[in-house]
C-alpha positions in Angstrom: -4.8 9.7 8.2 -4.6 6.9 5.9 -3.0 4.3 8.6 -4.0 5.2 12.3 -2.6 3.5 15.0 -4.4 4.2 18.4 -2.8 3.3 21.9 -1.5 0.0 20.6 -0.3 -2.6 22.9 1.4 -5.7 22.5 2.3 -8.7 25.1 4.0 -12.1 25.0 2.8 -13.9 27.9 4.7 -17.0 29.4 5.4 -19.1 32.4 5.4 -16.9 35.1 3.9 -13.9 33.5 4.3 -11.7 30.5 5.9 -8.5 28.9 4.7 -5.3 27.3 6.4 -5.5 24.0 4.5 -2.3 22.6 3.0 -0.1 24.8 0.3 2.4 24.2 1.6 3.8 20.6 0.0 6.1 18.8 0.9 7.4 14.8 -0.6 8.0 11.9 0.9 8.2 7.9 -1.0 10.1 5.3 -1.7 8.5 2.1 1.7 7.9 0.1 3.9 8.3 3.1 6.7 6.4 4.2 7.1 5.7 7.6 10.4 4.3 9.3 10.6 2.7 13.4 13.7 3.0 14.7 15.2 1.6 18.1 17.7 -0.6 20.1 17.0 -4.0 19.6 14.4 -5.2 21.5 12.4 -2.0 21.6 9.1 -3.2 19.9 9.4 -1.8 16.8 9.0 -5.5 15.1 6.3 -6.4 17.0 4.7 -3.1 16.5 4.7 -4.0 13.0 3.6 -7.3 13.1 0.7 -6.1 15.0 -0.1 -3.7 11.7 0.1 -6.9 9.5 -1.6 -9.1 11.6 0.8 -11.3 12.5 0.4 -10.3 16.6 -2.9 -9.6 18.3 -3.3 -6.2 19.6 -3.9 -6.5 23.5 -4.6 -2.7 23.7 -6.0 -0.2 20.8 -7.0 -0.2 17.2 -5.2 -0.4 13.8 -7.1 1.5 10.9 -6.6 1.6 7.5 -8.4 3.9 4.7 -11.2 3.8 7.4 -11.4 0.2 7.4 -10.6 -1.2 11.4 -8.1 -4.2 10.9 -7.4 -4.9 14.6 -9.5 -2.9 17.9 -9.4 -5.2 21.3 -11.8 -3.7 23.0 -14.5 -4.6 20.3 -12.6 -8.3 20.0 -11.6 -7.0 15.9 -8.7 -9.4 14.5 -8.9 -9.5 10.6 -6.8 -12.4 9.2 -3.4 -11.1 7.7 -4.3 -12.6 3.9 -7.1 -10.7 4.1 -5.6 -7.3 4.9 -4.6 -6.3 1.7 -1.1 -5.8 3.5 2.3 -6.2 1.4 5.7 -7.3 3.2 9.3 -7.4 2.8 11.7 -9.4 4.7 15.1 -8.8 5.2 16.2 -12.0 4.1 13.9 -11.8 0.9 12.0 -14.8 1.1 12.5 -15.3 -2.8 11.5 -18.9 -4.1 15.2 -20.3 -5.8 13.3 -22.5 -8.0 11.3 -19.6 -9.9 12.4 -17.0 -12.1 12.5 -13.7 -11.5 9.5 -12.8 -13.5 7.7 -15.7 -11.9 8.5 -14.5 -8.5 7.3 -11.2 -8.9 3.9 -13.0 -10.6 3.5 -15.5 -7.8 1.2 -13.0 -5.6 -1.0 -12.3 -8.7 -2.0 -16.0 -9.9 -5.9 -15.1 -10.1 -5.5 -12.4 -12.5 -5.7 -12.9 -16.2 -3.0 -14.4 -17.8 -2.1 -10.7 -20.1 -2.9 -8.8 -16.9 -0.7 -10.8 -15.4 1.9 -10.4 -18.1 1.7 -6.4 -17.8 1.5 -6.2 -13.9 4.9 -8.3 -13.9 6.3 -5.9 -16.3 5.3 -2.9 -14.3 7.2 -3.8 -11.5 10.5 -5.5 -13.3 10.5 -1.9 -15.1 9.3 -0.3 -12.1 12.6 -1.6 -9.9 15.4 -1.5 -13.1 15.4 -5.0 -13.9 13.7 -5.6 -16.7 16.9 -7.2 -18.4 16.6 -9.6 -15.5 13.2 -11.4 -16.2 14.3 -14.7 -17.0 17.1 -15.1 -14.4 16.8 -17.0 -11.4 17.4 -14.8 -8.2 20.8 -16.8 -7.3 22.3 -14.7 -10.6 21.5 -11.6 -8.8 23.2 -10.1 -6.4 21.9 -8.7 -3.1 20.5 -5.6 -4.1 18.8 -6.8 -7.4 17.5 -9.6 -5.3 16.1 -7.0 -2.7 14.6 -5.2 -5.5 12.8 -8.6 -6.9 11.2 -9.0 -3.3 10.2 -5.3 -3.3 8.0 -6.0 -6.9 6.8 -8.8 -5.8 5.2 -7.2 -2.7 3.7 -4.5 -4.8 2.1 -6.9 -7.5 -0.9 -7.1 -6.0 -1.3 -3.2 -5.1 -0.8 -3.7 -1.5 -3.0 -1.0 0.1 0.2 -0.3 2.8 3.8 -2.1 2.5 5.5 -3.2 5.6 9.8 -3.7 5.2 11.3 -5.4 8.4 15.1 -4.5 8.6 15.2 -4.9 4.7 18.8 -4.0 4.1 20.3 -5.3 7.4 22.1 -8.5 5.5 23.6 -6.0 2.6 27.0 -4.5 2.8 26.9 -0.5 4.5 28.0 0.8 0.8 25.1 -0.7 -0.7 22.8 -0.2 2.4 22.1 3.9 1.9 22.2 3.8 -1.9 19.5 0.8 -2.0 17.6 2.8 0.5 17.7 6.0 -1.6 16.5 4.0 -4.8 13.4 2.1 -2.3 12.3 5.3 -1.4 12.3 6.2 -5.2 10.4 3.2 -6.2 7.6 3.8 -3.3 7.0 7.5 -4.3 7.3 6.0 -8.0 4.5 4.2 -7.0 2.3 6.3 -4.9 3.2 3.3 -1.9 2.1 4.0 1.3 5.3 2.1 3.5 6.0 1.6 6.7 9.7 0.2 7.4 11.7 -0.8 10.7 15.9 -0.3 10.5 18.3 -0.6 13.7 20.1 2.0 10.9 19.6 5.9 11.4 21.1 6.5 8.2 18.6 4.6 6.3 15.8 5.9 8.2 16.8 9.3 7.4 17.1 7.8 3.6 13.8 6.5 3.6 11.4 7.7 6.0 9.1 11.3 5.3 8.6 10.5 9.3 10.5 8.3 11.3 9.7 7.2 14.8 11.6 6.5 17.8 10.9 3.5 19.6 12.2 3.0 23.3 11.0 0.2 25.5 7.6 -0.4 23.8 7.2 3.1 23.7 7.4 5.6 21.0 9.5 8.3 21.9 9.0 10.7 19.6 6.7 10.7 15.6 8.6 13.5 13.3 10.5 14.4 10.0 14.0 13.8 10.8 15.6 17.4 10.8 13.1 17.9 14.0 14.5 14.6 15.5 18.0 15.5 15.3 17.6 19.6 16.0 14.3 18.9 18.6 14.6 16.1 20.4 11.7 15.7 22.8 13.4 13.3 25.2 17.3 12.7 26.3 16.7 9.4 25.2 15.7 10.6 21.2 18.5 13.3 21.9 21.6 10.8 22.7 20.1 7.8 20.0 19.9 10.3 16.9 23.3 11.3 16.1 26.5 12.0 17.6 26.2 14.6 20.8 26.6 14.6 24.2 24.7 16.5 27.7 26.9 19.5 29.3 26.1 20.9 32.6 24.6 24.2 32.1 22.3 27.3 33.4 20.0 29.1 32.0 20.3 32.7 33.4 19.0 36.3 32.3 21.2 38.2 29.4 20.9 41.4 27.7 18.1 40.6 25.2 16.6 37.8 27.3 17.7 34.8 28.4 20.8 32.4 27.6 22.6 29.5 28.3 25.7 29.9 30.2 27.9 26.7 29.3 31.9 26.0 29.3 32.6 26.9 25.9 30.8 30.4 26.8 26.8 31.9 26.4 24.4 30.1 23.8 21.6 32.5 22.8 19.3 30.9 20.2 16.6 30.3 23.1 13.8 30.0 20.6 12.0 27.3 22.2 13.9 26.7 25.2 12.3 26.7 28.8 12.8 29.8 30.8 15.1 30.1 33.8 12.7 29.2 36.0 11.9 25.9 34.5 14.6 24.6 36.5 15.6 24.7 40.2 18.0 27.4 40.2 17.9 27.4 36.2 20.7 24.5 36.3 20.0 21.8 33.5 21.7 20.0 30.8 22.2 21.0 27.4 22.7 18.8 24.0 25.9 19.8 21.9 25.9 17.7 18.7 29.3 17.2 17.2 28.5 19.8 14.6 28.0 22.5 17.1 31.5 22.3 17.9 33.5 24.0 15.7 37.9 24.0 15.6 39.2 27.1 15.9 42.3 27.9 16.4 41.8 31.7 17.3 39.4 30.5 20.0 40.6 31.2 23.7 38.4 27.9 24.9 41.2 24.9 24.7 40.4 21.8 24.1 42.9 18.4 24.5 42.2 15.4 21.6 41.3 11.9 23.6 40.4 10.1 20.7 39.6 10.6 17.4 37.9 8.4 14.7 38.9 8.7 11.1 35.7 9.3 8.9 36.8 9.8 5.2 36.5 13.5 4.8 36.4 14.1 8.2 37.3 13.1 11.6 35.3 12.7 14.9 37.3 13.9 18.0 36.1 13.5 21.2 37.5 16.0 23.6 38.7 16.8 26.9 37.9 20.9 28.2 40.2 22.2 31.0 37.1 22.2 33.6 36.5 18.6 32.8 33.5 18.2 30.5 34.0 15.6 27.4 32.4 17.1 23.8 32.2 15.7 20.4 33.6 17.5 17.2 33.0 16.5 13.8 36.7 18.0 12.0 37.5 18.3 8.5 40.1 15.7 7.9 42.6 17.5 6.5 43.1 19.0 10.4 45.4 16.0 11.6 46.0 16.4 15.1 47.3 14.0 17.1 45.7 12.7 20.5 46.8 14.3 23.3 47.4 17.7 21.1 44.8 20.7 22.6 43.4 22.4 20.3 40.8 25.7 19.9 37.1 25.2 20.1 34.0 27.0 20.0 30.0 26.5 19.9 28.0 27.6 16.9 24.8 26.3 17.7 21.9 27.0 15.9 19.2 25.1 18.2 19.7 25.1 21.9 18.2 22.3 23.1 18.4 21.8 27.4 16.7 19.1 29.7 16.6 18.7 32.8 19.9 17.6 35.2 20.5 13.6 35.3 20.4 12.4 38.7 24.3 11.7 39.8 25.5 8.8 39.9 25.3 6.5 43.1 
């Protein structure tokens, strides 16, 4: 792997005592990936990456790069941030107002000569689409462009990794996705190896080849993102990623092997799954995402409408069963029921995913 992180730990100590705010993580990128941490606020996944740049001390483990150990506390192995060869973007851009945006882009780059200077600086403006913007200063741009400046300038100096803290989070959602789409563009573009943090799922699955799941300090779960969503290896990567909910359920013996025996009726794509026995009496829970619930009206399972969220071209409804349970159902908009109105569901689910029964309540 090109960047190896090895059991790290990181700890903010104060009066009284101190915190874990990254605990024992463990990931790896390959040369030219991109990388994305993703979490609730306060789950680490800042300070896990201000460990990679240097910024915190790593309490536990080792950061590697290329081969080369940047940070190992058992040996006593801090390199200096300047001299980690580590680029970074900020989500509030950090651009100097006073400089153009060619100049900004060159300020990294100051020892090279002044013609390799001069080409590097065009690289990037053409490398990011704003070449027509070379003499402007970054209060003409708007947010975008100006993200886009901040992006060039961290890869003048052919940064051997990038870092991107939450770089989107002060743009408007339209512009959020699209900017993502063209970043990850620009790092591929670039052969960039990248490691970004979002609060956003929708940008990490924009960006990231492999996104990670932070929870507590600890990562959850390392993996492309259609595994995430369909192959969740926890409840808690299960209910962050995406719109689902848990259903009680059993796994019992069917013709052809086993299934899941669930209110809307048997699941049978077990590929995967635990057997019965897994669980006492082969009770557990099992995820239904909003697009394994499917409006039918021909379907005998009924369903009544409690609320429902209006979604462009579709709509989310969350619904009611008969027996109790609540589901999700993603609904094509132009289906317009009202809440309170029942209406036909059924399950089409193409990965059965079960864990085991959440303690009840007190």
């Amino acid at each position: 792997m090109f960047l190896s992180l090895e059991s790290v730990g990181v700890r903010y100590t104060r009066a009284g005592g101190g915190r874990a705010a990254v605990d024992g993580v463990s990931l790896g990128l390959a040369a030219g990936q991109v990388g994305v941490l993703i979490g609730p606020s306060g789950c680490g996944k800042t300070s896990l990456l201000r460990a990679v740049a240097g910024l915190e001390r790593c309490a536990e483990g080792r950061v590697v790069i290329a081969g080369d150990t940047l940070s190992d506390a058992a040996a006593g192995v801090h390199l200096a941030p300047e001299l980690r060869r580590i680029g970074m973007v900020f989500q509030d851009y950090a651009l100097f107002p006073h400089l153009s945006v060619a100049d900004n882009i060159a300020f990294g780059i100051q020892a090279l000569p002044r013609g390799e200077r001069a080409r590097r600086v065009q690289q990037m403006l053409d490398l990011v689409g704003l070449g027509h913007a070379a003499k402007r200063a970054p209060h003409e741009l708007s947010g975008g462009q100006q993200q886009r400046v901040a992006l060039a300038r961290a890869l003048a100096p052919k940064p051997r990794l990038l870092l991107l803290d939450e770089p989107f989070s002060s743009l408007d959602v339209d512009l959020r996705e699209r900017l993502a789409q063209e970043v990850r563009s620009i790092l591929k573009d670039s052969g960039t190896t990248a490691l970004l943090v979002t609060h956003d799922q929708l940008e990490a699955f924009a960006v990231g080849d492999v996104i990670g799941v932070m929870n507590q300090g600890r990562l959850e779960q390392w993996d492309d993102a259609y595994t995430l969503y369909h192959r969740p290896l926890s409840r808690f990567v299960a209910g962050f990623i995406g719109h689902g909910v848990f259903t009680p359920a059993q796994i019992v013996a069917c013709a052809g092997g086993p299934c899941v025996h669930t209110p809307l009726g048997e699941l049978h794509d077990m590929a995967g799954c635990p057997l019965p026995e897994a669980f006492p009496r082969g009770e557990c829970e099992v995820l239904l995402r909003a697009d394994d619930i499917v409006h039918d009206d021909n379907s005998p399972v009924r369903a009544m409408i409690e609320r429902k969220a209006f979604r462009g071209s579709e709509f989310l409804y969350t619904l009611r069963l008969a027996s109790g349970e609540q589901v999700l159902a993603h609904v094509p908009s132009h289906h317009d029921h009202q809440v309170g109105e029942w209406v036909g569901i059924r399950a089409e689910v193409d990965h059965v995913v079960t864990f085991p029964r959440a303690p009840a309540a007190a």
